[in-house]
ZAMISE-536827 format. One record per residue: x, y, z of N, C-alpha, C in turn; residue in three letters. Coordinates in steps of 0.02 Angstrom, whole numbers, plus 50000, padded with zeros to 5 digits. Atoms other than C-alpha are relative to their C-alpha. Layout:
residues N
XYZXYZXYZALA ...
END
This chain:
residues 336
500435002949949510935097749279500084992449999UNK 499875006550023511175079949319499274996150019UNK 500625002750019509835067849290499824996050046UNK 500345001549955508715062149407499964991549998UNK 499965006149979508775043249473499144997550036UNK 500775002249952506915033149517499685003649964UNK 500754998650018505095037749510499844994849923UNK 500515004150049503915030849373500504996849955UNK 499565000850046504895023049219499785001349926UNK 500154996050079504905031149057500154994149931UNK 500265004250068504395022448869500814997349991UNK 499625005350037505745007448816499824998449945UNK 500175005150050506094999348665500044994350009UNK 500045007049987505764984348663500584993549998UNK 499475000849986506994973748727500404992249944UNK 499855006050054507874956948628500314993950037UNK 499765003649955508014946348767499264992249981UNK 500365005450025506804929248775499145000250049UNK 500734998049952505364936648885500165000550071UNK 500055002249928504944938349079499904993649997UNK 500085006849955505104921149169499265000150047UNK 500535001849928503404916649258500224993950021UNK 499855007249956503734901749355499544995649989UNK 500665004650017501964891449338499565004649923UNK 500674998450040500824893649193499425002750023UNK 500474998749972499674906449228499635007949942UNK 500644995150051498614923049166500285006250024UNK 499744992749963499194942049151499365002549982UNK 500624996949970497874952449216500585009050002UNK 499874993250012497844971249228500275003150061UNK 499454997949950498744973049407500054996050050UNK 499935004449949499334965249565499284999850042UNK 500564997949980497594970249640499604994249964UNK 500605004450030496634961349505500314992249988UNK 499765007149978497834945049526499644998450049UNK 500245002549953497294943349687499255000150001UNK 500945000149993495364946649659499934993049950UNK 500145007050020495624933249522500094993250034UNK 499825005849961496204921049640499614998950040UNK 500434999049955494984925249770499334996549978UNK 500745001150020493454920549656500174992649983UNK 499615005349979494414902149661499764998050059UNK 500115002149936493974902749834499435002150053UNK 500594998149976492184906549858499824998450089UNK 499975002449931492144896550034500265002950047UNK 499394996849946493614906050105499675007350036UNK 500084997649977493154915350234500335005050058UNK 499564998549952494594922850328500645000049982UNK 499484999250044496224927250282500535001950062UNK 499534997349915498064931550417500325003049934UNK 499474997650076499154943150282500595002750054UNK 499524996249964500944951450332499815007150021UNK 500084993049960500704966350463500385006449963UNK 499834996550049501784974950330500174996349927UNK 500265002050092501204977750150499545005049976UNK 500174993550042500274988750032499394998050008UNK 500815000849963498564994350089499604994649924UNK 500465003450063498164986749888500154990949992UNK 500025010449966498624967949950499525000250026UNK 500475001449948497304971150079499284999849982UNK 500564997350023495924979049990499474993849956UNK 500165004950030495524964549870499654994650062UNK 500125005849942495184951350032499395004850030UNK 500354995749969494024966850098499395001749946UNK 500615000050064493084967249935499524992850006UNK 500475005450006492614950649933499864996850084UNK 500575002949932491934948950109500354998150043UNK 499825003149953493324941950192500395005650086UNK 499774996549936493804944650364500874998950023UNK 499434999649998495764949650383500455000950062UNK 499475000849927496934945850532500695003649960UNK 499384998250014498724952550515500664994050056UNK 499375005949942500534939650595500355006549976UNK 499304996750009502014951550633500355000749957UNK 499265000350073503394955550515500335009950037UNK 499644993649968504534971650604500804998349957UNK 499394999649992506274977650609500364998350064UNK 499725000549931507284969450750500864996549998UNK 499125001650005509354968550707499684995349923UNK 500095002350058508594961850529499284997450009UNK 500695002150033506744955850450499904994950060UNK 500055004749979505774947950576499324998449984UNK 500675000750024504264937350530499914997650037UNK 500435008949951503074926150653499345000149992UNK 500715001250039501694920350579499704995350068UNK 500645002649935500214916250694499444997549943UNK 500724999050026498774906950605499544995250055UNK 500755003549945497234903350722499684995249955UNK 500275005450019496254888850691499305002449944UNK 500614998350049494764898850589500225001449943UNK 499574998750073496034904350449499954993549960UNK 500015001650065495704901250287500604999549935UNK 499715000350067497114906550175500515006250051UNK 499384994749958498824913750240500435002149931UNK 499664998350040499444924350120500805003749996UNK 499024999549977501454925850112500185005449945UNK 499584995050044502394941550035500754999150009UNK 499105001449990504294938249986500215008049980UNK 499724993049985505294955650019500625003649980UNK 499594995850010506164965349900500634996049954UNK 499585006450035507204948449797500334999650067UNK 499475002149951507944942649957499504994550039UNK 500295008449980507884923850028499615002150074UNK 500354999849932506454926150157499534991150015UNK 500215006549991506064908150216499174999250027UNK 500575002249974504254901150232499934996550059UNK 499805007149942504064892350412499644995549968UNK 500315006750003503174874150394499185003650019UNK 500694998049992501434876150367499604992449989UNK 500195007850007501144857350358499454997550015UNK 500395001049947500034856850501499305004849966UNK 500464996450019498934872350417499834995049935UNK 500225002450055498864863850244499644995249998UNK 500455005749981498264846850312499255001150033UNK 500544998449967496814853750384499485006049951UNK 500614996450052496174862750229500355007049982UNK 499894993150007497214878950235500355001449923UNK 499784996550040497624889950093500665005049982UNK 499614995549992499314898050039500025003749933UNK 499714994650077499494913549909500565002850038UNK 499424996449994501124920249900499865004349944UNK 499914995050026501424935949827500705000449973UNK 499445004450018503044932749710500055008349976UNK 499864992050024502904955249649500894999250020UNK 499234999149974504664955049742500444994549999UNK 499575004950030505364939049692500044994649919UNK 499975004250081505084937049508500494998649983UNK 499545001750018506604937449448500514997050034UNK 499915007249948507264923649591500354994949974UNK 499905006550023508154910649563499264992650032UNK 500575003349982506824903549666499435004350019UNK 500654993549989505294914249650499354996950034UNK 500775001149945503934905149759500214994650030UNK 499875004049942503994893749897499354992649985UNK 500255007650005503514872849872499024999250031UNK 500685000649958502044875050013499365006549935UNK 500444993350014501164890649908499524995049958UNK 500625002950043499344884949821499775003749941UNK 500064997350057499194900549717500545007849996UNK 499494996550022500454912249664499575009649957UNK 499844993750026500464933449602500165005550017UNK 499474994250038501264947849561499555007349959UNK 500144994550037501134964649520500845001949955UNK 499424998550048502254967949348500415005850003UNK 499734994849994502434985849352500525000350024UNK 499164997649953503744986649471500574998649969UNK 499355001650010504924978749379500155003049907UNK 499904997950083504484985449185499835008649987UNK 500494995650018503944999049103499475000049940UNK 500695002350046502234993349036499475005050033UNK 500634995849992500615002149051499674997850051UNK 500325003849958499914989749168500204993150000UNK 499795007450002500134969449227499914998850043UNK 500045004049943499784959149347499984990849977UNK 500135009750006500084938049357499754998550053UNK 500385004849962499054924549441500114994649971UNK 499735007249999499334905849435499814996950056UNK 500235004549971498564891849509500684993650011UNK 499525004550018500164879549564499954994649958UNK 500235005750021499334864149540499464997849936UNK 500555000350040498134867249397499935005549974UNK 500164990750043497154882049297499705001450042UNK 500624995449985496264894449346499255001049977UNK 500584999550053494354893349325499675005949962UNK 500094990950002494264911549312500415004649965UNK 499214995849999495384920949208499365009049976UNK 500114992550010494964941349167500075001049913UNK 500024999450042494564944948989499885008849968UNK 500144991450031494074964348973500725002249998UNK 499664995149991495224976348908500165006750037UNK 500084994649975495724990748973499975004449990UNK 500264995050043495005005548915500465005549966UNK 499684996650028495735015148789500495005150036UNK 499744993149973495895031248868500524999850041UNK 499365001649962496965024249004500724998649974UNK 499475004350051498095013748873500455008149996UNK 499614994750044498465030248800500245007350036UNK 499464993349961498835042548937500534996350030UNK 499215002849937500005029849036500675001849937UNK 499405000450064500945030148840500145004550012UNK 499884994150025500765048148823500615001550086UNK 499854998049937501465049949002500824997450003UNK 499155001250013503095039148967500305001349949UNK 499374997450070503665046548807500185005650023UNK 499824991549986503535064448897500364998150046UNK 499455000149951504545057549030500534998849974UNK 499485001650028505665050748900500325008649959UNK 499584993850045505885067848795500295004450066UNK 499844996649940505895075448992500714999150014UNK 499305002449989507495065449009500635004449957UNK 499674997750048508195072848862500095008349992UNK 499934994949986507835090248883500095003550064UNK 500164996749920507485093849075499505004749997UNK 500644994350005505915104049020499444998650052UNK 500315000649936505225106649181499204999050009UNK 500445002349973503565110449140499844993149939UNK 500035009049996503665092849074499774995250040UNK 499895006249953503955084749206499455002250054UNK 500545000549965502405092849277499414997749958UNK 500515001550055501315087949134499984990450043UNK 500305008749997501705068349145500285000350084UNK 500005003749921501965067249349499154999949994UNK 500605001150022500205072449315499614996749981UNK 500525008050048499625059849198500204992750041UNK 499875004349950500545048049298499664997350052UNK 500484999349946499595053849457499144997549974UNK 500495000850001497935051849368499924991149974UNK 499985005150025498295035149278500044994350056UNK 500135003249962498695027249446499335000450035UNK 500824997649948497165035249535499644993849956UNK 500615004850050496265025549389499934993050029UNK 499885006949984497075010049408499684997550077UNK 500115001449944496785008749585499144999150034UNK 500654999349987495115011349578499294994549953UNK 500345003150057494565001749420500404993949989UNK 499485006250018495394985349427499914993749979UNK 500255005749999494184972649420499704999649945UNK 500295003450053493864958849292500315002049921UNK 499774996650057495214967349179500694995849977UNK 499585004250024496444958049073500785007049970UNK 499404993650011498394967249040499615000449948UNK 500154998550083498254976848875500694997549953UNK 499525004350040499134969748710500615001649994UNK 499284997949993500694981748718500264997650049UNK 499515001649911501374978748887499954993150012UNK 499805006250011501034960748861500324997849934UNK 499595000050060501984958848687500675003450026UNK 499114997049968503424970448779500124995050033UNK 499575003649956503434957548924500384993949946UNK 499545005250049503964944848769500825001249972UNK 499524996950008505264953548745500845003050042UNK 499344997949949506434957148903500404996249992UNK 499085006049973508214949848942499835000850044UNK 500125001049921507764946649102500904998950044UNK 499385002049980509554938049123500475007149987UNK 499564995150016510234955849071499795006350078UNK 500304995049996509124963549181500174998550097UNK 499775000949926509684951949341500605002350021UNK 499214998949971511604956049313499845007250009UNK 500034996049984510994971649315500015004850068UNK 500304999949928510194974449450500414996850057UNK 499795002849952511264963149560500825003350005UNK 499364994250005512924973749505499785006650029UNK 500214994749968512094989949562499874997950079UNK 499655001049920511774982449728500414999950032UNK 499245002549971513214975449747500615008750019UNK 499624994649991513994994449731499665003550063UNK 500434998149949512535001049861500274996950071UNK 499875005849928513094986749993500815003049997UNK 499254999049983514974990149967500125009450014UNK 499904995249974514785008549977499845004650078UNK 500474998749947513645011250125499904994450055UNK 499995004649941514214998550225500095000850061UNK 499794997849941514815007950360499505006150027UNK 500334992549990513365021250355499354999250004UNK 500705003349975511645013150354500014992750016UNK 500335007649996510884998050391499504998949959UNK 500345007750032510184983850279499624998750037UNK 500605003749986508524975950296500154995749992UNK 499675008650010509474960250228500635001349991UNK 499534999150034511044956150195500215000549961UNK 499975000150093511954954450017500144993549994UNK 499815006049997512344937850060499094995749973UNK 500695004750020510224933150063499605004849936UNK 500594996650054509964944649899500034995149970UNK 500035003250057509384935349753499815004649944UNK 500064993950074508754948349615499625004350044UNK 500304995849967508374963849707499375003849959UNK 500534994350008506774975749679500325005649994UNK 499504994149981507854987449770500314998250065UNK 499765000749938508934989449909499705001050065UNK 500294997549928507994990850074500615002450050UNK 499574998449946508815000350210499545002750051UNK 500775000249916508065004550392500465005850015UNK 499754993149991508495023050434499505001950047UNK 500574997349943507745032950591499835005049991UNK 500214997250029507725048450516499905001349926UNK 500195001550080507155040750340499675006349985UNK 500164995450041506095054050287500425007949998UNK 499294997450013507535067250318500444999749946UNK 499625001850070508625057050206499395000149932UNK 500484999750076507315055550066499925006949979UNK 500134993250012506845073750072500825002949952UNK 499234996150041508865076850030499954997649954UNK 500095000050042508855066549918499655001749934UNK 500354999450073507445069049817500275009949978UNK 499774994650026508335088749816500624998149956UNK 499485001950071509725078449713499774996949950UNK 500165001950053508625072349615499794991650007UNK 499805009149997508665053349679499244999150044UNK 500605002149995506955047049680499844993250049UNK 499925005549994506885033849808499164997850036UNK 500615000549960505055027049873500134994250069UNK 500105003649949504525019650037499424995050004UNK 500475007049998503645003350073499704996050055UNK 500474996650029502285006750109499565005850023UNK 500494994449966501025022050149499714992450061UNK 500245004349951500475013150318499274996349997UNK 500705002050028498825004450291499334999150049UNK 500414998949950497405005950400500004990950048UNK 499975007449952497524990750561500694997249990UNK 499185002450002499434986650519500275002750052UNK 499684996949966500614988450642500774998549985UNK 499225002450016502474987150602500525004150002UNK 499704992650017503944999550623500405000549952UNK 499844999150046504524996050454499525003449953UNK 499994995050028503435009250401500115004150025UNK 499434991749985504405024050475500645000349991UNK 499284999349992506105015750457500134999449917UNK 499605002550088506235008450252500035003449962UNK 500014998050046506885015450143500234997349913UNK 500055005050050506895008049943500515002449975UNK 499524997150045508505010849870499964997549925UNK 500085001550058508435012049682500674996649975UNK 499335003050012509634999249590499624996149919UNK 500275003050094508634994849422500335001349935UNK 499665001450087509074991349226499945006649981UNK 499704992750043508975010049189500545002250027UNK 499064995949970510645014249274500584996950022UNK 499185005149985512465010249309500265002450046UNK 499475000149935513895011449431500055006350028UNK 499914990049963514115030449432499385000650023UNK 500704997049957512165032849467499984997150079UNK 499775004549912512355020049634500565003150027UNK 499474996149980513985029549657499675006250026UNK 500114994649975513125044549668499225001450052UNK 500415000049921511505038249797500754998750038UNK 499495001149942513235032549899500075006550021UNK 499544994449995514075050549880499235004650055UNK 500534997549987512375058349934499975000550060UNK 500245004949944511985047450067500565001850048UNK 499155002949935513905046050156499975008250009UNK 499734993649957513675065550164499605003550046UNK 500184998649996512475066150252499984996550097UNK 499825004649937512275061250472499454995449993UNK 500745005549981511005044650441500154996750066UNK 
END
């Protein structure tokens, strides 16, 4: 049986590299969710917020907790990524998402900043960047997960200063210890293919996010998954990653379409591609085994048709040339 590509990521040793890169001095928190609520309590005044029309309903939710009232600016598919940011004169705080490690330019917000406005960027998809946040941004975070396999993480960072607020609770045992229990069984899963395995920890998986998503606030990472992030090669982890693209783009060049080019990647997430019958292709795939997710479940008041067309191609530090060889082989046999 050959081994399945994507979904969750199963228990690492710890790596011997010199840590994740944050860019500003700032605070890991227990997810991208509770970054942004820490930042938010920074900005008691703020009353109003414009975010990208596509993005994960858990960007949104945080701005909806604390009272504020949320506009959405464009961002579609139209012959490549198009953004046009609209902020009306009552906006408070325009929050910018960079998409997937690829150079997405900030317009001039010159005119907003002088007049009191607020920028968070969301850097989840351009940590590992050669340039991971944009000059204009005021406060900066990130959800970790995506790029490790830790139990939980989230960063926040104030550009210009600290944070008066940082998150000090742990996170409760019980959680700590099923997300563990959940990636070693995916790890022995790997090793055996013991099926009902792999229904045990999708399981724990499934419940560990439910948690997270629900319980996020005022929680600081826990001490493993911050002691692992000390630990990555990050620089092992970009050639990585940017060699597996690089095989994705040269194989499937003639057979889907790119959300960007390879020319504006900088350290991918994953490969985005824009497909019309995307969930078609996913369905095949995931019968080969090739785990690829979409970004994102649509979120209530968004409008964008990059959720029916994206699809996330997997290209991360757990796999090499033959695994990208074989989303190509998959993919090219299929009519996208």
């Amino acid at each position: 049986m050959t081994r399945e590509i994507g979904s969750e990521f199963h228990k690492l040793e710890f790596g011997k590299g010199h840590g994740l890169p944050f860019p500003v001095k700032g605070c890991l928190v227990f997810s991208g969710r509770t970054a942004i609520e820490t930042v938010l309590k920074e900005l008691p005044h703020a009353k109003k917020a414009v975010l990208p029309s596509y993005c994960c309903d858990s960007m949104i939710e945080p701005f909806r907790r604390a009272g504020m009232i949320v506009e959405f600016y464009p961002v579609r598919y139209e012959n490549g990524l198009k953004i046009d940011v609209q902020i009306s004169e009552d906006i408070d705080i325009l929050f910018w998402c960079n998409y997937f490690g690829y150079h997405t330019p900030m317009p001039d917000l010159l005119d907003f900043k002088k007049r009191g406005g607020l920028v968070i960027e969301d850097i989840t998809h351009s940590l590992l960047s050669s340039s991971p946040y944009n000059s204009q941004s005021d406060y900066l975070v990130a959800s970790i997960r995506k790029w490790e396999p830790i139990n939980c993480g989230g960063y926040c960072a104030a550009v210009n200063g600290d944070l008066k607020h940082t998150p000090t609770l742990m996170p409760p045992s019980n959680f700590v210890d099923n997300k563990t229990s959940a990636m070693n069984m995916k790890t022995e899963y790997l090793n055996d293919l013991d099926e009902q395995k792999k229904q045990q920890f999708l399981a724990m998986f499934g419940e560990s996010n439910h948690w997270l998503a629900e319980n996020y606030l005022e929680l600081a990472i826990d001490p493993w998954s911050e002691e692992y992030l000390t630990h990555v090669d990050a620089e092992e982890q970009k050639r990585i990653r940017r060699s597996n693209a690089h095989v994705l783009y040269e194989g499937l060049k003639n057979k889907v379409q790119f959300l960007s080019s390879e020319e504006d990647m900088d350290c991918p997430l994953f490969v985005p591609v824009v497909i019309p019958n995307r969930n078609e292709v996913r369905k095949i795939l995931t019968e080969n085994r090739i785990y690829c997710p979409v970004h994102w479940p649509k979120p209530e008041g968004c409008c964008s048709n990059l959720y029916d067309l994206e699809l996330s191609l997997i290209c991360d530090q757990r796999y090499n040339e033959d695994d990208m060889k074989r989303i190509v082989s998959v993919i090219s046999q299929m009519n996208t």
